[in-house]
C-alpha positions as CSV (number, residue, x, y, z in Angstrom):
1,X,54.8,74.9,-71.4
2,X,58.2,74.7,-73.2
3,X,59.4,74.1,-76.1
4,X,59.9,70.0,-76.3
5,X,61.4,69.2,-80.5
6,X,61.4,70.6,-83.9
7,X,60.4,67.8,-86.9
8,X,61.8,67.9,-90.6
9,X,60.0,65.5,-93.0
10,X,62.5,63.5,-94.5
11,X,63.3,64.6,-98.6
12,X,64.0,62.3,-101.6
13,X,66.9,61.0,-100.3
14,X,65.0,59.1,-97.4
15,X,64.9,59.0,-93.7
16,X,68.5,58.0,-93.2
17,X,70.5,60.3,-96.3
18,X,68.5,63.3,-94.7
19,X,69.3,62.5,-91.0
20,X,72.9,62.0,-92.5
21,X,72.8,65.4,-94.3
22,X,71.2,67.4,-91.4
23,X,73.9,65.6,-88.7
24,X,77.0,66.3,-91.5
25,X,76.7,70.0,-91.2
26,X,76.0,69.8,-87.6
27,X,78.8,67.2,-86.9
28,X,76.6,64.9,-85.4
29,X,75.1,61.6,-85.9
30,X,70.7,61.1,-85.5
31,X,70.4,58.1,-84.2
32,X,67.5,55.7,-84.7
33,X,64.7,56.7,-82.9
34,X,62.2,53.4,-84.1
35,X,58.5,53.2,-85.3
36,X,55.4,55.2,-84.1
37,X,53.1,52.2,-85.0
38,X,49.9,54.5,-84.3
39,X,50.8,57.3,-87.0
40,X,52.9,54.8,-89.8
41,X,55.9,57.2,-89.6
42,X,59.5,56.4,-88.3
43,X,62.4,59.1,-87.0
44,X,65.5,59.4,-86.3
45,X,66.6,61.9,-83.7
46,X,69.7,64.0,-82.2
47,X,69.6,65.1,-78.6
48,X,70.2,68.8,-77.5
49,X,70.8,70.7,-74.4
50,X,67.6,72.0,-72.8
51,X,65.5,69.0,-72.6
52,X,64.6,69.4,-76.6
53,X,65.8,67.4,-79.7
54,X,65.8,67.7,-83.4
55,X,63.8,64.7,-85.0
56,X,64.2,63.5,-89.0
57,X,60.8,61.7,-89.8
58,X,59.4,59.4,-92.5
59,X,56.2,58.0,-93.5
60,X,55.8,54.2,-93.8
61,X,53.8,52.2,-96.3
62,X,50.8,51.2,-93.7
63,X,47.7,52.2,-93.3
64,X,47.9,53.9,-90.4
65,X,50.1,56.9,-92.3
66,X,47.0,57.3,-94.4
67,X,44.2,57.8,-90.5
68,X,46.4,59.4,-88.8
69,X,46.8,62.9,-89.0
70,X,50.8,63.1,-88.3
71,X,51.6,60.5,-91.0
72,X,49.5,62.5,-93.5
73,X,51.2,65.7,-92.4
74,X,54.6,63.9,-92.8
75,X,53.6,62.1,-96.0
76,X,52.7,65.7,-97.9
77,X,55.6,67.0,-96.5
78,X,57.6,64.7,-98.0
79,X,55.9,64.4,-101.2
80,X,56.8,68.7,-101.8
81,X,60.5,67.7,-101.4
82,X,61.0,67.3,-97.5
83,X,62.3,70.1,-95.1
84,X,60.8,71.3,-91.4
85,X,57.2,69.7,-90.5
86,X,56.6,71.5,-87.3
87,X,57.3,72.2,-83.8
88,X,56.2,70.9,-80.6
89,X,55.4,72.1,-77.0
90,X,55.1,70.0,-73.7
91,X,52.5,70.6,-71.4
92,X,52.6,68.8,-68.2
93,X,48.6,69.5,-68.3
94,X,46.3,68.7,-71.5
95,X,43.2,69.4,-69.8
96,X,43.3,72.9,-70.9
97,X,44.5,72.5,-74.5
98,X,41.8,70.1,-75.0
99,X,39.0,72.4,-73.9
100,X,41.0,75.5,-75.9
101,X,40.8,73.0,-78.8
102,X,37.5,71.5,-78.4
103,X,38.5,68.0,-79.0
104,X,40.5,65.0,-77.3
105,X,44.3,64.4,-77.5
106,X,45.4,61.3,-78.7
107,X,47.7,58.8,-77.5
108,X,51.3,57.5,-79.1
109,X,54.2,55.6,-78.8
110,X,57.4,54.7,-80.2
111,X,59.5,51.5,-80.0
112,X,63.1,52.3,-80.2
113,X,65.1,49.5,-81.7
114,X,66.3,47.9,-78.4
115,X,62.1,47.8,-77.6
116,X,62.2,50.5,-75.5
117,X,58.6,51.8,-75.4
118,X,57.9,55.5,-74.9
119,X,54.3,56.9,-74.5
120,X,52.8,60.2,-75.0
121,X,49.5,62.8,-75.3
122,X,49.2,64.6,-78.1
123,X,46.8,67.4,-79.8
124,X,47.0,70.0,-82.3
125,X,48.2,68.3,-85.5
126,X,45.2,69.4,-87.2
127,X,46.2,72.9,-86.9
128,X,49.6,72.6,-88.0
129,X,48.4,70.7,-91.2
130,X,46.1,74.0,-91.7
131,X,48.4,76.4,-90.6
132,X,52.2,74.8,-90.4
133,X,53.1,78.0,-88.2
134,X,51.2,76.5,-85.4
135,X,52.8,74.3,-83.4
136,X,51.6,70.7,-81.8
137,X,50.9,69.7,-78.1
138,X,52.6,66.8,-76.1
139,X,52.4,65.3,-72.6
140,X,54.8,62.7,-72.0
141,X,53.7,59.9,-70.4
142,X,57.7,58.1,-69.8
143,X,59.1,61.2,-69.1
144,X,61.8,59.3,-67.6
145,X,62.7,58.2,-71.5
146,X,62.8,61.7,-72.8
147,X,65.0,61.6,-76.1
148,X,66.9,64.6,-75.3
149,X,68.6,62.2,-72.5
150,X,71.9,61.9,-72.9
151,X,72.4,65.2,-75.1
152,X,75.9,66.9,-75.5
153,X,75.5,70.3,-73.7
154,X,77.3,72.0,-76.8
155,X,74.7,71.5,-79.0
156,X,71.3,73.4,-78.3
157,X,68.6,75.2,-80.3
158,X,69.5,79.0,-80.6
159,X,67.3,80.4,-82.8
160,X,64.0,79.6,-85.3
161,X,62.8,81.4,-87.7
162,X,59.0,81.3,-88.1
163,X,56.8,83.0,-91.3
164,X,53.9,84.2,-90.0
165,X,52.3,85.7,-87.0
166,X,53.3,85.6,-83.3
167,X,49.7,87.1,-82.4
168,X,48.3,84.2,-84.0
169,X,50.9,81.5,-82.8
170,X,50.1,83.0,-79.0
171,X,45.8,82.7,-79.0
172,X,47.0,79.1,-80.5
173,X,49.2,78.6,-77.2
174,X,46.9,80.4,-75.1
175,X,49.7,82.7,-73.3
176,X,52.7,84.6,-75.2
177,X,54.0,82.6,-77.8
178,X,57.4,83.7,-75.7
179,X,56.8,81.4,-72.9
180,X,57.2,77.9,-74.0
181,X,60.6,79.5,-75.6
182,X,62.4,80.5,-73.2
183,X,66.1,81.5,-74.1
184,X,65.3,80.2,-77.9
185,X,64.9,83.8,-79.8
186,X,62.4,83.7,-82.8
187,X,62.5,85.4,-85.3
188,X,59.6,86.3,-87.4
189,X,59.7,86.4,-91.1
190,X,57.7,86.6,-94.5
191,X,54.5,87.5,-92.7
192,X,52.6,87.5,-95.9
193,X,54.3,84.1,-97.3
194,X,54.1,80.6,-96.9
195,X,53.4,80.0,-93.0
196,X,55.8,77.7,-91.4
197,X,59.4,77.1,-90.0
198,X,62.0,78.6,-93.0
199,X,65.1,77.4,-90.5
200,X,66.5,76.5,-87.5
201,X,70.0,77.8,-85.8
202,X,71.6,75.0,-84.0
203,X,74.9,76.1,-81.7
204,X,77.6,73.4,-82.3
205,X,81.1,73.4,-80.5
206,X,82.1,75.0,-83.9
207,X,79.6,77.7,-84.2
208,X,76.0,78.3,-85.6
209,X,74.8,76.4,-88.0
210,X,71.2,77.5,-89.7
211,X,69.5,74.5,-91.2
């Protein structure tokens, strides 16, 4: 289990002015990541060290934003302005989420633009829509294809802040919320607030910037 990418719903401004604000104070382009056809959303994304990535995502006008639970989750986040959706942890095994959870993952793709197909497992999406402190579940199915590949080693995830509560976030995990973590320090804020990522600290070849 470890941490895999952090999603930000994209703000009035649209998938590609939010991708270009976001990569402006890191001083780094998102590039396009393509369409997830199942779910009716789009991303761009911008590789870090660590086998992790930051990910800008829209909702499309198709009807699969309106079934699928991700596109709704992206579609009300981007209807209260836009700003972090969530975060994600790979599992090499499902098995056990999907008994924790009592239900079935689901599967998706994406089509990058050159028609590069990657495939995944994923499960949880449901929680984060009720409880945006939770994070998602993901098997990778073309691990081979991971979009962290080709990531510049000076830019990496140093630090989220989370509202809400590590004991809840860890009987969501099953184990320590520390594990899937790793060297990425939390910190835990506004316990009695709004639930949810408030920022994330990315270290840049200039210093750290807090998004």
């Amino acid at each position: 289990m470890r941490l895999d990418h952090i999603s930000y719903a994209a703000g009035p401004d649209g998938l590609a002015g939010t991708a270009a604000r976001i990569g402006g104070l890191l001083g780094r382009e998102f590039v396009d990541g393509g369409v997830h056809p199942r779910f009716g959303t789009r991303n761009m994304i911008l590789p870090l060290a660590g086998r992790t990535y930051l990910e800008v995502v829209e909702v499309l006008d198709h009807p699969a934003s309106d079934k699928a639970p991700f596109g709704q989750a992206v579609r009300a986040r981007s209807a209260n302005g836009g700003g972090w959706l969530g975060w994600v942890v790979a599992v090499d095994d499902l098995d056990v989420v999907e008994e924790r959870l009592g239900r079935e993952a689901v599967p998706g793709n994406r089509h990058r633009p050159d028609g590069t197909e990657l495939r995944w497992l994923q499960i949880g999406v449901n929680g984060l829509i009720g409880d945006p402190q939770l994070p998602f579940f993901i098997k990778w199915l073309t691990p081979e294809l991971h979009p962290s590949e080709g990531a510049d080693g000076e830019y990496s995830l140093a630090c989220l802040e989370i509202a809400g509560d590590p004991q809840r976030v860890s009987e969501w995990l099953g184990e320590s919320v520390e594990a899937p973590l790793e060297d990425i320090k939390v910190e835990w804020v506004a316990p009695n607030g709004t639930p949810g990522i408030m920022a994330v600290n990315v270290q840049t070849p200039t210093g750290l910037v807090r998004i």
